[in-house]
C-alpha positions as CSV (number, residue, x, y, z in Angstrom):
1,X,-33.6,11.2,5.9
2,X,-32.8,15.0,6.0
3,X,-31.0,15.7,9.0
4,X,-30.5,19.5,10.5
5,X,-28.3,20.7,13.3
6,X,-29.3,23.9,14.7
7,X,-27.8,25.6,17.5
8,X,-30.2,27.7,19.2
9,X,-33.8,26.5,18.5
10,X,-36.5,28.6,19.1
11,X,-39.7,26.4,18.5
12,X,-43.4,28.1,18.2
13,X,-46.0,25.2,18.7
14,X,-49.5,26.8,17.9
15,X,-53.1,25.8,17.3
16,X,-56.4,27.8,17.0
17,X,-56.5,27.4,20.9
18,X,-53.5,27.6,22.1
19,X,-49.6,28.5,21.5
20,X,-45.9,27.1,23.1
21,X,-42.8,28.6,22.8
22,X,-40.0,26.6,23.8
23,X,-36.3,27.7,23.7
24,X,-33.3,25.1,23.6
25,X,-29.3,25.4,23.2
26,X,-28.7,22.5,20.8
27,X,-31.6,20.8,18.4
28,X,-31.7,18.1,15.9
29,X,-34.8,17.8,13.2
30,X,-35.0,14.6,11.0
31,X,-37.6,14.9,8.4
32,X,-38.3,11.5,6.8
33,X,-40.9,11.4,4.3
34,X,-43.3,7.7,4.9
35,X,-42.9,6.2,1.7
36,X,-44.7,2.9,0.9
37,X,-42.7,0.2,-1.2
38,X,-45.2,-1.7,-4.1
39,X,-44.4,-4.9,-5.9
40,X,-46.7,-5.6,-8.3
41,X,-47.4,-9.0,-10.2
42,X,-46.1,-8.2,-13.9
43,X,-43.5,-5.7,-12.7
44,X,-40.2,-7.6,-11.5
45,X,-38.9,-4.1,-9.6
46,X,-40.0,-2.9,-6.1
47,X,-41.5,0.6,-6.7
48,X,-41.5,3.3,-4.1
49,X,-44.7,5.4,-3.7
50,X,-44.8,8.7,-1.3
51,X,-46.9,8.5,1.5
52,X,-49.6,11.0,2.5
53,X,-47.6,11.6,6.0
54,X,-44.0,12.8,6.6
55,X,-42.3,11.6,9.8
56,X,-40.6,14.7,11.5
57,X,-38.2,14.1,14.8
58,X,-37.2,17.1,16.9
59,X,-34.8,16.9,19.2
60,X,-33.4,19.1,21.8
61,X,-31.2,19.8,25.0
62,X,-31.9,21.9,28.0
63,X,-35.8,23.3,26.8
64,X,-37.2,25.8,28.6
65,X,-41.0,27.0,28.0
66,X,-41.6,30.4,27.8
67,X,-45.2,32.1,28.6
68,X,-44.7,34.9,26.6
69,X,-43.2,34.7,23.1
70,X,-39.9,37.2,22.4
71,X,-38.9,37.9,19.1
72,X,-36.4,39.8,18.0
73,X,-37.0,42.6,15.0
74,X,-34.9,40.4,12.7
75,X,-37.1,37.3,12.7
76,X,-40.3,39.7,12.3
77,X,-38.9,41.3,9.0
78,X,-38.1,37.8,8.4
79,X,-41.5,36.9,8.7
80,X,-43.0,39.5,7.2
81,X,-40.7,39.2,3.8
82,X,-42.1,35.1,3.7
83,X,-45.8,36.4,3.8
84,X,-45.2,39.1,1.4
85,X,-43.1,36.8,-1.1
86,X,-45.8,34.2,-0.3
87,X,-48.8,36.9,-1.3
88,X,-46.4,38.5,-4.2
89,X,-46.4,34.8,-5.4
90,X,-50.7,33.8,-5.0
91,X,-51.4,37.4,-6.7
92,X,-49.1,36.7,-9.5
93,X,-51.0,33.5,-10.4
94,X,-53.9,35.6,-10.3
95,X,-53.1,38.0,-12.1
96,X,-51.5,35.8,-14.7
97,X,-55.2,33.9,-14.9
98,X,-56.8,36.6,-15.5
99,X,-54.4,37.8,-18.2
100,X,-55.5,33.8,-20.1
101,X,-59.1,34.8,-19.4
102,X,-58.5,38.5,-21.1
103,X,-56.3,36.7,-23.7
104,X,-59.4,34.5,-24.8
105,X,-61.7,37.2,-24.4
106,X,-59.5,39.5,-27.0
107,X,-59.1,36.3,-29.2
108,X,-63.0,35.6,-28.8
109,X,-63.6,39.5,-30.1
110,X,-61.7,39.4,-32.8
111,X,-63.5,35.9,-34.1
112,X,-66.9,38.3,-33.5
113,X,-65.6,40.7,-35.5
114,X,-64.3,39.1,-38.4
115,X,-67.8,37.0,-38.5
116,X,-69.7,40.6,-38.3
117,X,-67.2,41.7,-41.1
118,X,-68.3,38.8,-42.9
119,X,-71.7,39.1,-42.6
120,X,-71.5,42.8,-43.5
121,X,-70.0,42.1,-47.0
122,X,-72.7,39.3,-47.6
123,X,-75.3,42.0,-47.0
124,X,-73.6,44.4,-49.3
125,X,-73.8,41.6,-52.2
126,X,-77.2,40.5,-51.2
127,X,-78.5,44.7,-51.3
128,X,-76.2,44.7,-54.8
129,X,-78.4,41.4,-56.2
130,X,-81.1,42.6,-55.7
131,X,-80.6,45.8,-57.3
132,X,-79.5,44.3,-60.3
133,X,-82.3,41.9,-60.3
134,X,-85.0,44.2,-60.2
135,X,-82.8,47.5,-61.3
136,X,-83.9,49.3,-58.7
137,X,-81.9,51.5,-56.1
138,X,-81.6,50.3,-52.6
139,X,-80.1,53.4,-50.1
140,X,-80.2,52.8,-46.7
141,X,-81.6,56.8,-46.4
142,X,-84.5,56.1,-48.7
143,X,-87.2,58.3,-47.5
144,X,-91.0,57.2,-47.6
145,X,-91.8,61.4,-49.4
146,X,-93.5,59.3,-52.5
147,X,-96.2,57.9,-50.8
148,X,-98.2,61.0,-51.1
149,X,-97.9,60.4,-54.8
150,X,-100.0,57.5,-54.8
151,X,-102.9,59.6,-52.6
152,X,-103.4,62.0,-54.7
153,X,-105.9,61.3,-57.2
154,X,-109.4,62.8,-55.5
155,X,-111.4,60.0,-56.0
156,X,-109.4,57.8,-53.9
157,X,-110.6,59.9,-50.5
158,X,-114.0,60.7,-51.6
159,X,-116.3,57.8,-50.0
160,X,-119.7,59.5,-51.5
């Protein structure tokens, strides 16, 4: 059981309906965590398993309820330094995810581009077969200028 003395409580109750302040001289929280206790057959030990509920005792002299809720600037910047720590914190883990995703994207490139690299080179020995094979030039600017060479001969338009 954690127990916690504090000497001026200031206690904000709040729902989505409705809020309480109440303001005390001297309080006393105990937070004690339900934890149930397991034996099992073939272990000989008692094993303690956390509970899904936390038992949580406030106690406090001389409480006064408050209609209106007074804070002072102190508390607010305190406040406002937990929410921004809090969002600091859920937009590092962002970012930090996105930075894996980027990560496997950059390592998922590279594998691309060593497979196009590969490929590349096996299209340069295929184009160099085949020349040798049939010892004739391959250029990837050939030009199709030699087909008129094959029209030529008059008898090959003339239908008569």
């Amino acid at each position: 059981m954690k127990e916690t003395k504090i000497i001026k409580p200031k206690i904000i109750i709040y729902d989505d309906n409705d809020m309480n302040y109440i303001v005390g001289n001297i309080g006393i929280v105990d937070i004690e965590p339900d934890v149930m206790s397991v034996t099992t057959c073939i272990d000989t030990y008692e094993q303690k398993i956390p509970n899904l509920t936390t038992h949580v005792e406030f106690t406090m002299s001389n409480c006064e309820e408050f209609d209106t809720i007074q804070l002072d600037p102190t508390l607010m910047k305190r406040i406002a330094k937990f929410n921004k720590e809090q969002e600091c914190k859920r937009l590092d883990d962002v970012i930090n995810q996105k930075k894996d995703i980027i990560d496997n994207l950059n390592d998922d490139i590279k594998s691309l581009d060593e497979v196009l690299k590969d490929k590349e080179k096996r299209w340069e020995k295929v184009k160099e077969y085949i020349a040798n094979i049939y010892e004739i030039p391959i250029d990837d600017d050939d030009d199709d200028d030699d087909d008129d060479e094959y029209y030529d001969d008059d008898d090959y338009y003339d239908e008569d």
